[in-house]
C-alpha positions as CSV (number, residue, x, y, z in Angstrom):
1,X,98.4,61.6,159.8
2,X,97.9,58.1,161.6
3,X,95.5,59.9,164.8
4,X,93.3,61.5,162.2
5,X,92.9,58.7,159.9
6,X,92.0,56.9,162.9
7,X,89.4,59.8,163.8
8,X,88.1,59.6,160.3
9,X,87.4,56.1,159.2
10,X,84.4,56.0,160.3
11,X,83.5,59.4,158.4
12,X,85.1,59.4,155.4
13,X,83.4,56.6,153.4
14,X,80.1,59.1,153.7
15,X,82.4,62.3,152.8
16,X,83.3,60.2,149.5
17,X,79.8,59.2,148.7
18,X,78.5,62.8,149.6
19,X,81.3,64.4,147.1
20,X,80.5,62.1,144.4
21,X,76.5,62.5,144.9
22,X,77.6,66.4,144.6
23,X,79.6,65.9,141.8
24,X,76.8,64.0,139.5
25,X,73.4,66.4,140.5
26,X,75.7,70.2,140.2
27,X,73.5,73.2,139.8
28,X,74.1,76.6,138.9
29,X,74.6,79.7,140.6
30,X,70.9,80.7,142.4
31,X,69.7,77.1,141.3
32,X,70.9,75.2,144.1
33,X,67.7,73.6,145.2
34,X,68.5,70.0,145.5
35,X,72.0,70.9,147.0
36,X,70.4,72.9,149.7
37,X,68.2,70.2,150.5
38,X,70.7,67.7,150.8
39,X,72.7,69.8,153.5
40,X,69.9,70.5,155.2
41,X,69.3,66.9,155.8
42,X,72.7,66.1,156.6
43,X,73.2,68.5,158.8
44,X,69.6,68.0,160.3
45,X,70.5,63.9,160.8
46,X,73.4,65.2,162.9
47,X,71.4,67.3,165.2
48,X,72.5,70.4,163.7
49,X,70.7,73.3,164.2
50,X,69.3,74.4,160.4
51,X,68.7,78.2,159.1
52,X,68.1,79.3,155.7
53,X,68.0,82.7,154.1
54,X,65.8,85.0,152.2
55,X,66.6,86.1,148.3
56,X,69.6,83.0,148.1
57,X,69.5,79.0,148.2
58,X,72.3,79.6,151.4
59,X,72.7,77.3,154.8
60,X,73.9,77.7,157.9
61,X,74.4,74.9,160.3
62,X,75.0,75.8,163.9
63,X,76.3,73.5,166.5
64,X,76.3,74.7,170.1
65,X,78.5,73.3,172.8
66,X,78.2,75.3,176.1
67,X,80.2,78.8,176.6
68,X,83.3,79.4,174.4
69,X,84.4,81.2,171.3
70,X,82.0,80.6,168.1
71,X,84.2,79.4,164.5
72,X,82.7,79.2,161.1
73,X,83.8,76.9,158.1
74,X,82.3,78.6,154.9
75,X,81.9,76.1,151.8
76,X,81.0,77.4,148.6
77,X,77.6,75.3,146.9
78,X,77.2,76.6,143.0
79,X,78.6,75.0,139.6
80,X,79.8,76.1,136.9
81,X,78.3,75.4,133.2
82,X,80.5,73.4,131.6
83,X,79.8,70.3,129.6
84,X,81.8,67.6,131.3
85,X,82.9,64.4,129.1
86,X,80.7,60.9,130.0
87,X,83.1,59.1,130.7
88,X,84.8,60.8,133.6
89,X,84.4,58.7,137.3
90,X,81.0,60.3,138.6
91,X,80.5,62.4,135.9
92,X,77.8,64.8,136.1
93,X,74.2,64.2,135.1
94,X,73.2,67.2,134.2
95,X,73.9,68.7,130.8
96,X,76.3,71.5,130.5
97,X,76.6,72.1,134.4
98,X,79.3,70.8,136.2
99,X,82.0,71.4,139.1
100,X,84.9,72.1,137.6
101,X,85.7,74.5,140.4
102,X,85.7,71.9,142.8
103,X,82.8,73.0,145.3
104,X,81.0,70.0,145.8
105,X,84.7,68.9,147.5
106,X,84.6,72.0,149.2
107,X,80.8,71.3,150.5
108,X,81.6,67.3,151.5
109,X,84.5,69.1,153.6
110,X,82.7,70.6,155.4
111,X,79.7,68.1,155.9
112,X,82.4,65.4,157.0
113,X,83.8,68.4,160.0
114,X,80.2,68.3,161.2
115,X,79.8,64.7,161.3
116,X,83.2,64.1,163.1
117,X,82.6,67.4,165.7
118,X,79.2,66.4,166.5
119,X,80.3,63.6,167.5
120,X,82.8,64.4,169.8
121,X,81.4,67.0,171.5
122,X,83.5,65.6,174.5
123,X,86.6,67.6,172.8
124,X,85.9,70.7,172.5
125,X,83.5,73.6,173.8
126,X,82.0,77.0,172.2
127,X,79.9,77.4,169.1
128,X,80.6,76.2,165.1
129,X,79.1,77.2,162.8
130,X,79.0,76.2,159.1
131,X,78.0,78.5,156.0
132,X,76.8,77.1,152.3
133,X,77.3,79.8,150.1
134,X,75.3,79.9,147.0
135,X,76.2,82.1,144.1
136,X,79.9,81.9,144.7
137,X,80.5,82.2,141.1
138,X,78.3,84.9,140.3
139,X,76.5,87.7,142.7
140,X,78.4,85.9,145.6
141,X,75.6,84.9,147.8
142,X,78.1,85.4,151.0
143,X,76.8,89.1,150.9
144,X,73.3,88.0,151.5
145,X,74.3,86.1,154.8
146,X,76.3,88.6,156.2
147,X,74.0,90.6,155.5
148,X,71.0,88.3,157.3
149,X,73.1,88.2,160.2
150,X,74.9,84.8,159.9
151,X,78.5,85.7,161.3
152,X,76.3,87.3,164.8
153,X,73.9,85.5,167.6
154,X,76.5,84.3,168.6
155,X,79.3,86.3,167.0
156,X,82.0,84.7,164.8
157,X,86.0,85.5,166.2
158,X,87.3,83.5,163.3
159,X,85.8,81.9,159.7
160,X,88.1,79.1,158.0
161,X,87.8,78.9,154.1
162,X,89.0,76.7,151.7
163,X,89.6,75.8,147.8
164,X,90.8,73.2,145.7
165,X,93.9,74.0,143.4
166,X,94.7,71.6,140.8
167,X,98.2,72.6,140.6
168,X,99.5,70.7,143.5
169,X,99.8,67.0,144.7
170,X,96.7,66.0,146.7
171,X,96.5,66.7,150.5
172,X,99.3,70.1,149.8
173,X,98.6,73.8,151.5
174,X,99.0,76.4,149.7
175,X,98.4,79.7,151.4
176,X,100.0,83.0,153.2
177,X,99.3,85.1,155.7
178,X,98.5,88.7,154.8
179,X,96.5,89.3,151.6
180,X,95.9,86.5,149.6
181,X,93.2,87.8,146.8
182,X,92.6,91.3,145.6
183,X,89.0,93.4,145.4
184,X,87.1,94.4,142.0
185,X,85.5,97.4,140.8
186,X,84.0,97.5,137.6
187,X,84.6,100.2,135.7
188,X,81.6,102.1,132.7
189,X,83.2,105.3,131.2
190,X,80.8,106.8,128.3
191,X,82.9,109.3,126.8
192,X,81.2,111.7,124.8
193,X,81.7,114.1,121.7
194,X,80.2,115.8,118.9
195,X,79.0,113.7,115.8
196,X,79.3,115.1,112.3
197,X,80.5,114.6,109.1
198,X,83.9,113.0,108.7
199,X,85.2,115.3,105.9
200,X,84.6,118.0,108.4
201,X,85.9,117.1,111.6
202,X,86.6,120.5,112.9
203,X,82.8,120.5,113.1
204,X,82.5,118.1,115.8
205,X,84.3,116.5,118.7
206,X,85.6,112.9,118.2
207,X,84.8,110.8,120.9
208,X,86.9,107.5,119.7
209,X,90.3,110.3,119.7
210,X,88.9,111.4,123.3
211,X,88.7,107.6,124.5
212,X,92.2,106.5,122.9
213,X,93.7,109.2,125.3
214,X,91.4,107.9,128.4
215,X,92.5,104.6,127.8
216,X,96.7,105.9,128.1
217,X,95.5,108.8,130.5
218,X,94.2,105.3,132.9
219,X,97.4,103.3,132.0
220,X,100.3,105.7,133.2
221,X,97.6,106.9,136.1
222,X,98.6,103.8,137.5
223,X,102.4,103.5,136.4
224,X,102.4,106.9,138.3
225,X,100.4,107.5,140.8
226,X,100.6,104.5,142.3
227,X,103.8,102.4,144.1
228,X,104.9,99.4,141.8
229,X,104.9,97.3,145.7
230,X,101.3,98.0,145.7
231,X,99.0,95.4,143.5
232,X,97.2,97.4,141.1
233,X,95.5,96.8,137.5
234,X,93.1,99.0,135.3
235,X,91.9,97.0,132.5
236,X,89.6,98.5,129.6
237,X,87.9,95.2,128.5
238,X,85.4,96.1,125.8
239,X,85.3,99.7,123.5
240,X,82.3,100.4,122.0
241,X,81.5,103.6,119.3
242,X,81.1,104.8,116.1
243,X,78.0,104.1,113.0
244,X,80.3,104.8,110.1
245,X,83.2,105.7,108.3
246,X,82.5,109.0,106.9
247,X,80.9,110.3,110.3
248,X,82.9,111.5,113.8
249,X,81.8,109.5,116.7
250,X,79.6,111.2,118.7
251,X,79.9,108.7,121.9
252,X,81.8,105.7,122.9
253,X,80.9,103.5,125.5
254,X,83.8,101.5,127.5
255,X,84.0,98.9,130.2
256,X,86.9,97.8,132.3
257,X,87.9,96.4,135.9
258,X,89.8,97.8,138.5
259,X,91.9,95.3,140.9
260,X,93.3,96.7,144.0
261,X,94.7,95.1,147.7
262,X,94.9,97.8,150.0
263,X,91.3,99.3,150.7
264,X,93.2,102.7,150.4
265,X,94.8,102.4,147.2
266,X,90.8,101.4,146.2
267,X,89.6,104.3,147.0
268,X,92.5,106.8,145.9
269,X,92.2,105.1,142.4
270,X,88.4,105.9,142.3
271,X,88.7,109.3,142.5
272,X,91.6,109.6,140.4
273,X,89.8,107.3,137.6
274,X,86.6,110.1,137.5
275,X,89.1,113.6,137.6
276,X,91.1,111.8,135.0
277,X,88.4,110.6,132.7
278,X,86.7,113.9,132.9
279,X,89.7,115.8,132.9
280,X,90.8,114.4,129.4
281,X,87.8,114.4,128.0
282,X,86.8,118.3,128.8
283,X,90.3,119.2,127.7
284,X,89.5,118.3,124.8
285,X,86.0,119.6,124.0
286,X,84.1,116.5,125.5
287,X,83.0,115.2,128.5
288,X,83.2,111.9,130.4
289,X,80.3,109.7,132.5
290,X,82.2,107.8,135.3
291,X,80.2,105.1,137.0
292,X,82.0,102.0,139.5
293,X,80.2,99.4,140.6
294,X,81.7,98.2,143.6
295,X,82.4,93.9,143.2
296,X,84.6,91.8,145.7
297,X,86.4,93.1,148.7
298,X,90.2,91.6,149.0
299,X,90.8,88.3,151.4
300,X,93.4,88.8,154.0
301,X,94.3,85.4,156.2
302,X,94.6,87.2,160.3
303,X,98.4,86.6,160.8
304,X,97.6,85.0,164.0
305,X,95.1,83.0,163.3
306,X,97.0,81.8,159.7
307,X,100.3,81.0,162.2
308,X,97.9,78.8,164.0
309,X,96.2,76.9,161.1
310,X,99.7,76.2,158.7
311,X,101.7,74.7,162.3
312,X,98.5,72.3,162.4
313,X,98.7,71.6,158.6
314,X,102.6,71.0,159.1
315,X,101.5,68.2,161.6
316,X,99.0,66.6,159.6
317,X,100.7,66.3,156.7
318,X,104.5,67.4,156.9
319,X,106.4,70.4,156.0
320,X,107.2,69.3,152.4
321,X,103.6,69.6,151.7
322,X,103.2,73.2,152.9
323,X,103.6,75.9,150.1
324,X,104.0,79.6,150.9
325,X,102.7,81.4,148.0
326,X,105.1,84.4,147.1
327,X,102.3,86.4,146.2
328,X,98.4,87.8,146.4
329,X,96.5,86.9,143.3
330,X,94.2,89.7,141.8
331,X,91.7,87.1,141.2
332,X,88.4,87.7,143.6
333,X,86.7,85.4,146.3
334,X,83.5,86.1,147.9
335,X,85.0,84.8,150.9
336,X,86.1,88.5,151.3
337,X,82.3,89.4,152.3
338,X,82.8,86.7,155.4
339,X,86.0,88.8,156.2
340,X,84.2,92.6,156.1
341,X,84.2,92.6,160.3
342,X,85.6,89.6,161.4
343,X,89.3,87.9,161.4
344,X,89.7,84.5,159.1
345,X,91.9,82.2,157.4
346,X,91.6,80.6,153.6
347,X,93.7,78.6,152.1
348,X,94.0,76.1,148.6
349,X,94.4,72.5,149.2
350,X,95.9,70.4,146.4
351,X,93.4,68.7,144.5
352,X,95.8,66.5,142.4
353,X,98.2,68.3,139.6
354,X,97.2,67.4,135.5
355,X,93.4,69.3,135.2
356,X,92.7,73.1,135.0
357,X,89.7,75.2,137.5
358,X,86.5,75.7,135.3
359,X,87.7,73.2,132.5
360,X,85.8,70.4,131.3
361,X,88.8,67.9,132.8
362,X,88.6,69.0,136.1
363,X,88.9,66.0,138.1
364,X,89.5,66.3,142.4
365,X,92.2,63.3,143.6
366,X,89.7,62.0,146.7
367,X,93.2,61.6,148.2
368,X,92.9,65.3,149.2
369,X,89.3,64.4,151.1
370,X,90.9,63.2,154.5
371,X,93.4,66.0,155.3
372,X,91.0,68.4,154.3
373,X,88.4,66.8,157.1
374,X,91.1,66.4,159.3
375,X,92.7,69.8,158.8
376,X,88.7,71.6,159.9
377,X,88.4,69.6,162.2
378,X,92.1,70.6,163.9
379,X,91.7,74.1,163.2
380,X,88.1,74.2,165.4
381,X,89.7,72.6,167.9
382,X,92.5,75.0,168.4
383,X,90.6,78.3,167.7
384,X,88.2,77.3,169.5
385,X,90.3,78.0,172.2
386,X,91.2,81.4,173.6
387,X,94.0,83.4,172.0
């Protein structure tokens, strides 16, 4: 790590101060005023060109350096609301918000890559670009960008995300190539019946017996229909029905999520969640309302492009501190909606093991600042370069 400390020492005391300014003024998903106005100074003091968008609080920086490739680095702005205890170092100010998901790390990354490539200009050539993304952990304000044209004019070959995991040592990779989160649906199913009274019920249809055989009729859809080496969960969160105890429910209300990896398998299980539903539900003298709301897509790091980024991290901070996870989660990213046409790589760096994501004693180990810097900075530099 020597040639990169040496690169950074000049950068990283303002990385620190910026991560612990972030840390003490968080704001909340579609509040981030004073967060986009401190990037857009930053980034503005560097010579940056600045954009904003319409409809979100996002950024995009965009530094041009003759003909070449163009590379994003996407940082994620919003806070979570959590009370965090006083007397944690650079505790936040603001009462019941705080970081516990570690963006304002994530954001100071990123600032410190566009001081240090800035100013060396001299080292590389092409376009970077850099994305604050608002609303991470809500609506996902990614979706608004894309949509506004930030990953075109010019066009990004390759975006480079990033995230803090508490679980390992400070300055550790944890990442694969291949799909590393799933996608979401939500799921609304209003199954519905025929209400009378409940001495009678050959009167009516019962919607709560209807819904008790959706629910298993979902379960073994996907212990069936589905390969157990393809990811795949249907959850029923929430059941709603019935007024009383003497009277057959006339409608029940459920709500549920779907996770999936392959796009494929997403939309087989869409169609085979509606004929199910409805297929239960009129065999048995009812009928069911479908709807899915489609949420986050999955995040898949490009095999190339991930080969290219962990040989880098091996280098800048040895092989014992590169961990190969065995599996995708079927947790969601937004970073997915940076993904939708163009290649990318994301990956966790250790934040420092002993706290928990979106818990009050979240705490980020500054130790993992510098070869997170350092590892931007090195990935630009190389995909910067043609393939």
């Amino acid at each position: 790590m020597t040639y990169w400390q040496e690169q950074l020492a000049d950068v990283m005391p303002r990385v620190t101060e910026l991560r612990r300014w972030l840390h003490q003024h968080p704001e909340l998903s579609g509040s981030e005023v004073e967060t986009k106005q401190l990037i857009i100074r930053e980034l503005s003091a560097l010579g940056i060109e600045v954009h904003t968008f319409e409809d979100c609080h996002g950024v995009m920086g965009i530094l041009r350096n003759g003909e070449g490739r163009c590379v994003a680095i996407r940082a994620d702005m919003d806070a979570l609301p959590v009370t965090e205890p006083g007397e944690m170092p650079y505790a936040s100010t603001v009462e019941g918000v705080m970081h516990a998901c570690g963006h304002d790390a994530h954001m100071a990354l990123a600032l410190g890559s566009a001081m240090w490539l800035s100013q060396h200009k001299d080292q590389w050539q092409g376009t970077v670009k850099w994305l604050f993304e608002p609303a991470e952990e809500t609506f996902g304000g990614g979706k608004l960008m894309v949509e506004q044209g930030c990953l075109e004019n010019p066009k990004v070959d390759c975006v480079i995300g990033q995230h803090m995991n508490p679980r390992y040592e400070a300055g550790t990779l944890f990442a694969k190539p291949g799909f590393v989160s799933g996608s979401s649906d939500e799921l609304r199913l209003t199954i519905r019946g025929q209400t009378c009274h409940g001495a009678y019920p050959e009167a009516g249809v019962d919607a709560i017996v209807i819904a008790g055989q959706v629910v298993s009729a979902l379960q073994s859809l996907v212990a069936r229909t589905i390969s157990p080496f393809d990811p795949t969960v249907v959850t029923i969160g929430t059941i709603q029905g019935g007024t009383a105890n003497n009277i057959i429910c006339g409608e029940v209300k459920m709500v549920g999520t779907m996770r999936t990896l392959a796009a494929q398998t997403r939309e087989k299980l869409k169609e085979r969640i509606v004929s199910v539903a409805q297929g239960v539900a009129r065999g048995m003298g009812g009928d069911a309302e479908v709807t899915i709301t489609p949420g986050y897509g999955a995040v898949y790091n490009h095999d190339g492009y991930y080969a290219r980024v962990e040989a880098l991290a091996k280098q800048l901070v040895g092989e014992e501190k590169i961990v190969r996870r065995d599996a995708p989660s079927l947790g969601v990213e937004s970073f997915c909606y940076f993904l939708k046409d163009t290649p990318g790589v994301y990956y966790d760096i250790g934040s420092g093991v002993g706290t928990a994501l979106h818990t009050a004693t979240f705490c980020v180990d500054e130790a993992c600042l510098m070869p997170g810097v350092a590892l931007q900075c090195a990935s630009v530099l190389d995909l910067l370069k043609e393939e």
